[in-house]
C-alpha positions in Angstrom: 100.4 105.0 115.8 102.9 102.0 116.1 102.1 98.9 114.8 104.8 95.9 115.3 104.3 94.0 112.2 105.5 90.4 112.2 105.3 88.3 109.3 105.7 84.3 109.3 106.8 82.1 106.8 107.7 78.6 105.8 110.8 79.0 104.2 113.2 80.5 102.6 111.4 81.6 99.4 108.7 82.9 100.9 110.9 85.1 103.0 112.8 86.5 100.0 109.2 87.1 98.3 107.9 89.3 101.7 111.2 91.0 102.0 110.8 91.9 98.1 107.1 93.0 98.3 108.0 95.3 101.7 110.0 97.6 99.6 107.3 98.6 98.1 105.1 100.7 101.2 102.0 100.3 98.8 101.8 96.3 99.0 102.4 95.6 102.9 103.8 97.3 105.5 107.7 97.0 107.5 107.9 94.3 109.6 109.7 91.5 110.7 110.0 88.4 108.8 110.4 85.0 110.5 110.8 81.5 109.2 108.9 78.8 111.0 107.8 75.4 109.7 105.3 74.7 112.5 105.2 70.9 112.1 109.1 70.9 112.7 109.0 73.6 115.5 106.7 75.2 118.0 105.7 78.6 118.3 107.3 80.9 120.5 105.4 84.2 121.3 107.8 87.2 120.2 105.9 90.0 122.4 
């Protein structure tokens, strides 16, 4: 089964902290990881 995986984020931190937890399979799956700050940006869908 494929499952697209997308993982959103406020900032830079937290991206380094997902990108850190993906390498291990047991705490959350591969995926992408995007930076949004949703009250400086809107939301664009990715699919």
């Amino acid at each position: 089964m494929n499952r697209n995986c997308y993982y959103f984020v406020e900032g830079s931190c937290e991206k380094i902290l997902i990108n850190a937890l993906k390498e291990n399979p047991a705490l959350l799956t591969a995926g992408k990881v995007t930076v949004l700050n949703v009250v400086q940006s809107k939301i664009k869908l990715l699919f």
